[in-house]
N, CA, C and O atoms as CSV, one atom per row, in Angstrom:
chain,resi,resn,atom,element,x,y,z
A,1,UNK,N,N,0.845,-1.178,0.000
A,1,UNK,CA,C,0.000,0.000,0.000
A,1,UNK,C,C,0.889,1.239,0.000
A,1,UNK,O,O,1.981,1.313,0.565
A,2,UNK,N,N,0.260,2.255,-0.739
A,2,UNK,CA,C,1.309,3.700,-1.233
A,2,UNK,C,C,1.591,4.212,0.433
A,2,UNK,O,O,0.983,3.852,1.441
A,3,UNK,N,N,2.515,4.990,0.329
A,3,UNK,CA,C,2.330,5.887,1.434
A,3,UNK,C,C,1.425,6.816,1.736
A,3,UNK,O,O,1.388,7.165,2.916
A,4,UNK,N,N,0.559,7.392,0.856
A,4,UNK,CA,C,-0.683,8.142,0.289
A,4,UNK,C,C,-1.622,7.679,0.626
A,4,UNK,O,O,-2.656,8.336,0.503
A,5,UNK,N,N,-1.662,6.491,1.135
A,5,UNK,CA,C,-3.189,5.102,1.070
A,5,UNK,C,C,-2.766,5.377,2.444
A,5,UNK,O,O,-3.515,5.897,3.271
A,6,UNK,N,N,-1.899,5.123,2.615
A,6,UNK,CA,C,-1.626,4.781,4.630
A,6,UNK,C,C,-1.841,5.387,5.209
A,6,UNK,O,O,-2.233,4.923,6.280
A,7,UNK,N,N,-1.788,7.673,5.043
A,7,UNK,CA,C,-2.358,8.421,5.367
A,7,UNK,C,C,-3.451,8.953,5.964
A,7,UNK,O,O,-3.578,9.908,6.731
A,8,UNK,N,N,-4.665,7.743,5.219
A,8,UNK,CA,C,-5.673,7.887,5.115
A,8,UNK,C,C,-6.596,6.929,5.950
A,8,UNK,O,O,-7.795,6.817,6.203
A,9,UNK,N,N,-5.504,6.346,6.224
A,9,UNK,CA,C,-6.409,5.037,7.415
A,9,UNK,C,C,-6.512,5.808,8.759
A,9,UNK,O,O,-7.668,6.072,9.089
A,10,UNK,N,N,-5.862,6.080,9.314
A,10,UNK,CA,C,-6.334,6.818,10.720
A,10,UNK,C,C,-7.376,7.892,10.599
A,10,UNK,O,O,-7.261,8.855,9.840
A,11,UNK,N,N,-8.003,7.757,11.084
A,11,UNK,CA,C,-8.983,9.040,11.238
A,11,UNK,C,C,-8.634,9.711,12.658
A,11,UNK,O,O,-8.930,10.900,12.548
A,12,UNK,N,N,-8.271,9.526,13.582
A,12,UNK,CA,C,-8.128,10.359,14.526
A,12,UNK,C,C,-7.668,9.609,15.679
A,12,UNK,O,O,-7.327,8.449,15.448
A,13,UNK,N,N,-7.588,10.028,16.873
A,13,UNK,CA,C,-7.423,9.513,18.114
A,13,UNK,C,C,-8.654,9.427,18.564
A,13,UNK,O,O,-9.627,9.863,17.949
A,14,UNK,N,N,-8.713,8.678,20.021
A,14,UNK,CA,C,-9.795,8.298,20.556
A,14,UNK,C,C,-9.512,8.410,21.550
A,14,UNK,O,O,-8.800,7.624,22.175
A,15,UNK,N,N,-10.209,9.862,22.138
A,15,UNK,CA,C,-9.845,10.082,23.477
A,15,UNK,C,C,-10.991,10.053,24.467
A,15,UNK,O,O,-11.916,10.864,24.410
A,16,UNK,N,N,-10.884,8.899,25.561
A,16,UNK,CA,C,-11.781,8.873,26.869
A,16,UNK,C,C,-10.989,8.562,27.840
A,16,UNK,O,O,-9.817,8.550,27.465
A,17,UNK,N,N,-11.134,8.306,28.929
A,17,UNK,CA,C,-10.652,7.652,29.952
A,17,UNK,C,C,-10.296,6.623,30.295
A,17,UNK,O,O,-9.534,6.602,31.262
A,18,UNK,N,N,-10.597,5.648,29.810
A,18,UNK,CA,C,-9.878,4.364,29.377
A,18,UNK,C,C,-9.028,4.361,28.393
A,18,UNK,O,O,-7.933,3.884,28.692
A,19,UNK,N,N,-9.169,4.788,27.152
A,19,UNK,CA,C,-7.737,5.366,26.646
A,19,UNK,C,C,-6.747,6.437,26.914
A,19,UNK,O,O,-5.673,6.543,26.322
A,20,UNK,N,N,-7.091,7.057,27.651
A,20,UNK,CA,C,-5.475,7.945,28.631
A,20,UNK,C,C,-5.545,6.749,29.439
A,20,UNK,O,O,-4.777,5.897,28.993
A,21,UNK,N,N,-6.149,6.387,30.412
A,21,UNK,CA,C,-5.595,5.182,31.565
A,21,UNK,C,C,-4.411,4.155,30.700
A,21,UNK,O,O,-3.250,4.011,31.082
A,22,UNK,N,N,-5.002,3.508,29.480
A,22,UNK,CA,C,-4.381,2.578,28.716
A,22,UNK,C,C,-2.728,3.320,28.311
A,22,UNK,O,O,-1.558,2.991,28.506
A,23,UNK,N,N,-3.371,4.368,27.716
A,23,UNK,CA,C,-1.496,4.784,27.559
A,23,UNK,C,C,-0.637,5.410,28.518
A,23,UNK,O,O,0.471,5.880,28.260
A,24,UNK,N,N,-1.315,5.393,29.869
A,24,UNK,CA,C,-0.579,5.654,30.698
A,24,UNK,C,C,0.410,4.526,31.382
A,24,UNK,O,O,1.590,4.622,31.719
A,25,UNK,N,N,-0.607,3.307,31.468
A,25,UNK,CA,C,-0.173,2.121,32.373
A,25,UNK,C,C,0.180,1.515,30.990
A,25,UNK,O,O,1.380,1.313,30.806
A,26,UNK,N,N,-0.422,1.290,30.286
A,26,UNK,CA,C,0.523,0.163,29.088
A,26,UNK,C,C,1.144,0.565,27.790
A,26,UNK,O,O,1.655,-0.176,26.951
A,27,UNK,N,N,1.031,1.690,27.770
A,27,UNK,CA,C,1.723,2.470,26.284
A,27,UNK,C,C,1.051,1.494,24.988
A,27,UNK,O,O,1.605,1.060,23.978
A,28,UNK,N,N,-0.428,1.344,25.489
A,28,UNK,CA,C,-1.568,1.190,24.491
A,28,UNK,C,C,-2.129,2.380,24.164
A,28,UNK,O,O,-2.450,3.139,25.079
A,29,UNK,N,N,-2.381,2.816,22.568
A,29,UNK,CA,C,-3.282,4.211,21.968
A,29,UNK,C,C,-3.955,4.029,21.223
A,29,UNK,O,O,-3.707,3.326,20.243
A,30,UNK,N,N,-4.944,4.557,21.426
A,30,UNK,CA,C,-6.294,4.266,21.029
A,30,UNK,C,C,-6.779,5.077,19.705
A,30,UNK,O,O,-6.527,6.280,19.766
A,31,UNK,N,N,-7.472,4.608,18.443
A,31,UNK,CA,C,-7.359,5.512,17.090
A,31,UNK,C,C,-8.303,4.951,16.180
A,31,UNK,O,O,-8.284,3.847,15.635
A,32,UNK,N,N,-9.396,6.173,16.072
A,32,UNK,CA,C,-10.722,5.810,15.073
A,32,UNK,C,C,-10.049,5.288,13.521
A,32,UNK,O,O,-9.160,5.957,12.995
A,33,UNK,N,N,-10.487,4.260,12.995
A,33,UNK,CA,C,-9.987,3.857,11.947
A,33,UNK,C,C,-11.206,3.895,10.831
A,33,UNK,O,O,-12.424,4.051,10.914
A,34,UNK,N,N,-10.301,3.681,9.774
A,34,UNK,CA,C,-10.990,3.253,8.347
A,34,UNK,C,C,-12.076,2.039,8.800
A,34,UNK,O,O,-11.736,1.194,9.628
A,35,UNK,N,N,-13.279,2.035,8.241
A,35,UNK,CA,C,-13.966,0.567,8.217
A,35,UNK,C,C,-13.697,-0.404,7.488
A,35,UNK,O,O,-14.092,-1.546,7.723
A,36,UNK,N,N,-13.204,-0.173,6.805
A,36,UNK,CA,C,-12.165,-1.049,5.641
A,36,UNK,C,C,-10.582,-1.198,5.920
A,36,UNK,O,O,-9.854,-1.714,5.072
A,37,UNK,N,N,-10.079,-0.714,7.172
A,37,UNK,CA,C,-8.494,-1.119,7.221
A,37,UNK,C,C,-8.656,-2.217,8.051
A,37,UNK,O,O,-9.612,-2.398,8.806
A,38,UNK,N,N,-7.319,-3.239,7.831
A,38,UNK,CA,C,-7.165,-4.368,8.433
A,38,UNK,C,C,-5.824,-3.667,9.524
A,38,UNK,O,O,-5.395,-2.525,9.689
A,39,UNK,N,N,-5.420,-5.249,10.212
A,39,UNK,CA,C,-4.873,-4.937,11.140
A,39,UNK,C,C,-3.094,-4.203,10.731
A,39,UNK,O,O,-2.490,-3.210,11.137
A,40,UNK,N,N,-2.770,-5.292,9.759
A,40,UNK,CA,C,-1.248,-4.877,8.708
A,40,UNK,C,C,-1.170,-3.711,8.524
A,40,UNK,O,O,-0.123,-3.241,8.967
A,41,UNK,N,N,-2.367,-2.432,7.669
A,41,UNK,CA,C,-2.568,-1.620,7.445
A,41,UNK,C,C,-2.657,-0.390,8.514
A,41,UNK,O,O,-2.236,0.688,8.094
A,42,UNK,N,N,-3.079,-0.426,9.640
A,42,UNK,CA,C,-2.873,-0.059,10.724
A,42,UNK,C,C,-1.360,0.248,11.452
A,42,UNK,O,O,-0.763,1.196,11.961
A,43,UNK,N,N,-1.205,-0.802,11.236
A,43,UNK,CA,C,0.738,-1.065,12.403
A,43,UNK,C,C,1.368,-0.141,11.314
A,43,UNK,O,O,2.209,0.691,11.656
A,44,UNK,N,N,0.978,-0.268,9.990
A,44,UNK,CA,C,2.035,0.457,8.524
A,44,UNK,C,C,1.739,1.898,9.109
A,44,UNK,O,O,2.593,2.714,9.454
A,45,UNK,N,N,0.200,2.072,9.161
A,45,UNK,CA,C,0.139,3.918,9.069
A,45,UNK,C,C,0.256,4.373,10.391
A,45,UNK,O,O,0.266,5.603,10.334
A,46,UNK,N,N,0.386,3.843,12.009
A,46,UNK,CA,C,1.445,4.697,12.684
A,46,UNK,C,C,2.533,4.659,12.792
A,46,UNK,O,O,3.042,5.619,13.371
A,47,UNK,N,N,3.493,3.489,12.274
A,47,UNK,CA,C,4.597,3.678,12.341
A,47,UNK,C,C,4.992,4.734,11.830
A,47,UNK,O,O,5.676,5.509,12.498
A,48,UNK,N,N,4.617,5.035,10.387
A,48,UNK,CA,C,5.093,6.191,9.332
A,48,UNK,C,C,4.318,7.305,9.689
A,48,UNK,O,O,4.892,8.241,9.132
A,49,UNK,N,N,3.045,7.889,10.483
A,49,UNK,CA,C,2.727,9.016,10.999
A,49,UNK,C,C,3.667,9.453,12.362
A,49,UNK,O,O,3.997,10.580,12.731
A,50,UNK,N,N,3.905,8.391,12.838
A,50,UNK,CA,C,4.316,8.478,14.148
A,50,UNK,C,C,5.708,8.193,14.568
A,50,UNK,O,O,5.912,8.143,15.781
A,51,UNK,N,N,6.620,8.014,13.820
A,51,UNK,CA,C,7.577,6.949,13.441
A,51,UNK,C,C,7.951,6.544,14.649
A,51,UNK,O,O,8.886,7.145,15.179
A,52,UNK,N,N,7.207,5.267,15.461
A,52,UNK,CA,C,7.303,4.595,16.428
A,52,UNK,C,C,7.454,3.112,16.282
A,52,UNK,O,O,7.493,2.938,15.064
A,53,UNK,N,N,7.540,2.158,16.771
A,53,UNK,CA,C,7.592,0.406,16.982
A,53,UNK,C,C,6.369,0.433,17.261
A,53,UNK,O,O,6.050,1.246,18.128
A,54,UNK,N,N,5.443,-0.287,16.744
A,54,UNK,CA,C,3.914,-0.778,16.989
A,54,UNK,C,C,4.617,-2.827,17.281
A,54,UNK,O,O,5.196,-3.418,16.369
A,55,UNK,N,N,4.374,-3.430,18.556
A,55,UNK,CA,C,4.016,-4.650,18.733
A,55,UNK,C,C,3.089,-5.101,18.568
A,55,UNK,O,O,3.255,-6.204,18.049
A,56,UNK,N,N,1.440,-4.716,18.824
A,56,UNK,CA,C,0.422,-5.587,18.377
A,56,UNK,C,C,-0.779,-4.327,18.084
A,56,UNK,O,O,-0.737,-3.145,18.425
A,57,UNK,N,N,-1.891,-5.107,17.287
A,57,UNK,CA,C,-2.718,-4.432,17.404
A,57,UNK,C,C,-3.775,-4.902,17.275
A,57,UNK,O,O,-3.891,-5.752,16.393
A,58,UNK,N,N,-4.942,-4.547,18.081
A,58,UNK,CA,C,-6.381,-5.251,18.253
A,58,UNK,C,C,-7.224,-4.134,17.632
A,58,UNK,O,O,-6.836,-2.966,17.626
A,59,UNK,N,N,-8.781,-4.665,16.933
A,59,UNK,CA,C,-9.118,-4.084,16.425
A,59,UNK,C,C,-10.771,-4.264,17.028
A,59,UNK,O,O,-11.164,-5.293,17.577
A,60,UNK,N,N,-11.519,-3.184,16.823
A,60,UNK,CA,C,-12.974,-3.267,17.545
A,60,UNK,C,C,-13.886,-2.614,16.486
A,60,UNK,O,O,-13.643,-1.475,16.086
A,61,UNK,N,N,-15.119,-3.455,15.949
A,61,UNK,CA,C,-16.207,-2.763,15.420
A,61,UNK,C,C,-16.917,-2.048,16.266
A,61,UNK,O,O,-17.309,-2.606,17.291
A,62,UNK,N,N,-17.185,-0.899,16.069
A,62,UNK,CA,C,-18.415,-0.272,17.383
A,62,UNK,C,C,-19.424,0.144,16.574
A,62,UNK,O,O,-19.255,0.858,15.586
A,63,UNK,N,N,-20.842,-0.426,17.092
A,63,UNK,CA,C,-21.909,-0.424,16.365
A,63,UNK,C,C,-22.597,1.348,16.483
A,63,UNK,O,O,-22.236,2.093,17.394
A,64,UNK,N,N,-23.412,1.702,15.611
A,64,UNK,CA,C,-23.712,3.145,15.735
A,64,UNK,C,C,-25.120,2.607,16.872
A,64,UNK,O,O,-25.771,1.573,17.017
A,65,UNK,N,N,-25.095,3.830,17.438
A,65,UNK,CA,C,-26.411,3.752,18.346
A,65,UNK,C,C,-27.835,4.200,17.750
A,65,UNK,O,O,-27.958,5.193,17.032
A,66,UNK,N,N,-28.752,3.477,18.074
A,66,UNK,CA,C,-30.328,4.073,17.479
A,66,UNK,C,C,-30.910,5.135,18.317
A,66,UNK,O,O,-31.251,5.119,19.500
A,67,UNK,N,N,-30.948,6.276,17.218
A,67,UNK,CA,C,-31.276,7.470,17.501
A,67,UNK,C,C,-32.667,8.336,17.412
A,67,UNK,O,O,-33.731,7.717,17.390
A,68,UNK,N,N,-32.660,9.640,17.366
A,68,UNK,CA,C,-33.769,10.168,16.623
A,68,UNK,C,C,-33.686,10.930,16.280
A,68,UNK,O,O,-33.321,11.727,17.144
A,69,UNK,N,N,-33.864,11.578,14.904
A,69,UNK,CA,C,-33.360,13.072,14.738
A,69,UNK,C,C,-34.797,13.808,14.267
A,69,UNK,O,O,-35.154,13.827,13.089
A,70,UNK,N,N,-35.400,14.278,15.123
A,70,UNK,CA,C,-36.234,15.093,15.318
A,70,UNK,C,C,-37.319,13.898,15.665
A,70,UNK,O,O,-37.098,13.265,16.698
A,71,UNK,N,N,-38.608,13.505,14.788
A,71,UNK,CA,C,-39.410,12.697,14.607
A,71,UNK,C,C,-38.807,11.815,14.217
A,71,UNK,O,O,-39.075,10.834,14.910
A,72,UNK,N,N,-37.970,11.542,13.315
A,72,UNK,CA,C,-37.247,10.371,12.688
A,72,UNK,C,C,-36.593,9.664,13.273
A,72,UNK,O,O,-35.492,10.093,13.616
A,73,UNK,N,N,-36.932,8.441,13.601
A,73,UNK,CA,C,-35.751,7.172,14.009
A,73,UNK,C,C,-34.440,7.578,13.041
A,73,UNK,O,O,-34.426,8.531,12.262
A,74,UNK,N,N,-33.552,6.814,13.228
A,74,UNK,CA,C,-32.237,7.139,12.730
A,74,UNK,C,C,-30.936,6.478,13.411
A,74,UNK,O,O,-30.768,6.321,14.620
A,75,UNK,N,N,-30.220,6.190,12.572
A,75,UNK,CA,C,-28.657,5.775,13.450
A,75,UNK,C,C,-27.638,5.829,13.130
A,75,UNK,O,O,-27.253,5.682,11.970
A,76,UNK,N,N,-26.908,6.073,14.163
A,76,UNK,CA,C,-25.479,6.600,13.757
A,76,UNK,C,C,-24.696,6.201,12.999
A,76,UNK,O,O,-25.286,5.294,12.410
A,77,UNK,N,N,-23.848,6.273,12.660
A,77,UNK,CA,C,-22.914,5.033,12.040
A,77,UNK,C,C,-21.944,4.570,12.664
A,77,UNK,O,O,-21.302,5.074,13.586
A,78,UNK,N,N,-21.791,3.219,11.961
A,78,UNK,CA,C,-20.931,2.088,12.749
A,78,UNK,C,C,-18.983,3.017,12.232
A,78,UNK,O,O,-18.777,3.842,11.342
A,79,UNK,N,N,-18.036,2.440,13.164
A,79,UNK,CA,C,-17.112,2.664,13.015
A,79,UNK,C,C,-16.014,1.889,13.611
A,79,UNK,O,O,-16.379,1.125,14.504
A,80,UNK,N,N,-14.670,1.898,13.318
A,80,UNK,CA,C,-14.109,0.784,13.662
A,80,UNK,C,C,-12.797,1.449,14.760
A,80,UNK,O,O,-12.330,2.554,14.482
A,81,UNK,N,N,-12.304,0.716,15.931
A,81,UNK,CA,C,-11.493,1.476,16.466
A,81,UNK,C,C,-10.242,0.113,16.651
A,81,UNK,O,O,-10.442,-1.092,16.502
A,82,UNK,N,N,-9.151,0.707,16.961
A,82,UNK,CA,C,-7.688,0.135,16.882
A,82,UNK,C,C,-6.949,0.415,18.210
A,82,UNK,O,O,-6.600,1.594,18.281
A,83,UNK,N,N,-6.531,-0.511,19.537
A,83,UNK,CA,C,-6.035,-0.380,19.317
A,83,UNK,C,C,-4.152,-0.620,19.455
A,83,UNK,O,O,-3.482,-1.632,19.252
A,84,UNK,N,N,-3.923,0.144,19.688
A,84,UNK,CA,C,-1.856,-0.264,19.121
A,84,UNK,C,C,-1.666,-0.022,20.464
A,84,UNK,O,O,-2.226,0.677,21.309
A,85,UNK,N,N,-0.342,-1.092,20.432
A,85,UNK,CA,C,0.520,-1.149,21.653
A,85,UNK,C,C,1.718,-1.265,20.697
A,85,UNK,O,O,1.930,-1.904,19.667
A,86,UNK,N,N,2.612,-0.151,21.654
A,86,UNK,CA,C,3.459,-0.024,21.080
A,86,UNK,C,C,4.843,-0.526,22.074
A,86,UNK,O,O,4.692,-0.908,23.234
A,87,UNK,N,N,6.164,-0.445,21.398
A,87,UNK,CA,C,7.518,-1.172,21.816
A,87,UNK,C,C,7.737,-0.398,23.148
A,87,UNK,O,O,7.414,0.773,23.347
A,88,UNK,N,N,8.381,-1.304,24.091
A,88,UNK,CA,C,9.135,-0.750,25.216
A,88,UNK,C,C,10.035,0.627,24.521
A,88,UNK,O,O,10.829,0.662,23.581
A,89,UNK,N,N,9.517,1.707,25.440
A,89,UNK,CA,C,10.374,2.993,25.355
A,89,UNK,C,C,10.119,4.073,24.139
A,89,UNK,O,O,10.809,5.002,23.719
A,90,UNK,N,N,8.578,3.452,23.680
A,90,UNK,CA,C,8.177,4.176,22.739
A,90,UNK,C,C,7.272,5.070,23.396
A,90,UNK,O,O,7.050,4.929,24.598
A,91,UNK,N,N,6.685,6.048,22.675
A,91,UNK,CA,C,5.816,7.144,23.048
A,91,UNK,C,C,5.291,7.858,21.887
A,91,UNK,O,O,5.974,8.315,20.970
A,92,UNK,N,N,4.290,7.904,21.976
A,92,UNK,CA,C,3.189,9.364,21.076
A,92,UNK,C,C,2.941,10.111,21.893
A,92,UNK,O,O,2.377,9.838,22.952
A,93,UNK,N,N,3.528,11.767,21.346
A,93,UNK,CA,C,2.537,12.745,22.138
A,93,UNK,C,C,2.077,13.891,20.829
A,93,UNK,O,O,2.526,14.681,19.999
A,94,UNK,N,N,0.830,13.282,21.382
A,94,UNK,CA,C,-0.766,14.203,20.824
A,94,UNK,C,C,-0.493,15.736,20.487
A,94,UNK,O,O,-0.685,16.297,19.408
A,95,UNK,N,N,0.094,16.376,21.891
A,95,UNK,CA,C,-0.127,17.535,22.350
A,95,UNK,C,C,0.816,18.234,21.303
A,95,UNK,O,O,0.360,19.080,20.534
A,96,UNK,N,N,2.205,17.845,21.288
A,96,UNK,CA,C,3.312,18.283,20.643
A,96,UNK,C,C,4.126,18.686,21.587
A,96,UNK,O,O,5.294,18.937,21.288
A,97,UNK,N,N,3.556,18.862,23.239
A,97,UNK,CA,C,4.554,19.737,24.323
A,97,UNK,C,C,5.307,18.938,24.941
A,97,UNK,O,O,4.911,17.855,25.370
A,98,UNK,N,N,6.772,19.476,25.093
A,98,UNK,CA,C,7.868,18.670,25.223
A,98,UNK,C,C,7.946,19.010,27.052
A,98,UNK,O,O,8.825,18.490,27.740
């Protein structure tokens, strides 16, 4: 896959409280993905956003919730989350502050 394609698989971080807890105690980070990226594709696009060691990575469908938008039933959409644990002595920071 291009380097251009790999770009495009992360959609963002995923920030709650169980993911700061996770990268605090296990230097696990948490990251909204493509619904179409696999796990290979993943470990490729943070290494090269992030240029870090990725060891494993687990992956989670999360279903959209049933909603209502005004009168209308409705639902969210489904989306897929990742995520990476990375090598002893590695680190991502979000913020940029040193």
């Amino acid at each position: 896959m291009s380097n251009e394609k790999l770009m495009t698989v992360l959609i963002g971080p995923h920030l709650s409280e169980k993911s700061s807890r996770l990268a605090e105690r296990l230097k696990q980070f948490v990251f909204k993905v493509r619904r179409d990226a696999d796990k290979g594709e993943i470990k490729r696009a943070v290494e090269l956003m992030f240029d870090v060691k990725v060891t494993a990575v687990q992956v989670v469908n999360a279903m959209g919730k049933a909603k209502r938008f005004g009168r209308t039933p409705g639902r969210r959409q489904d989306w897929k989350k990742a995520y990476v644990t990375l090598a002893e002595g590695q680190d991502i920071d979000f913020l940029g502050a040193d």
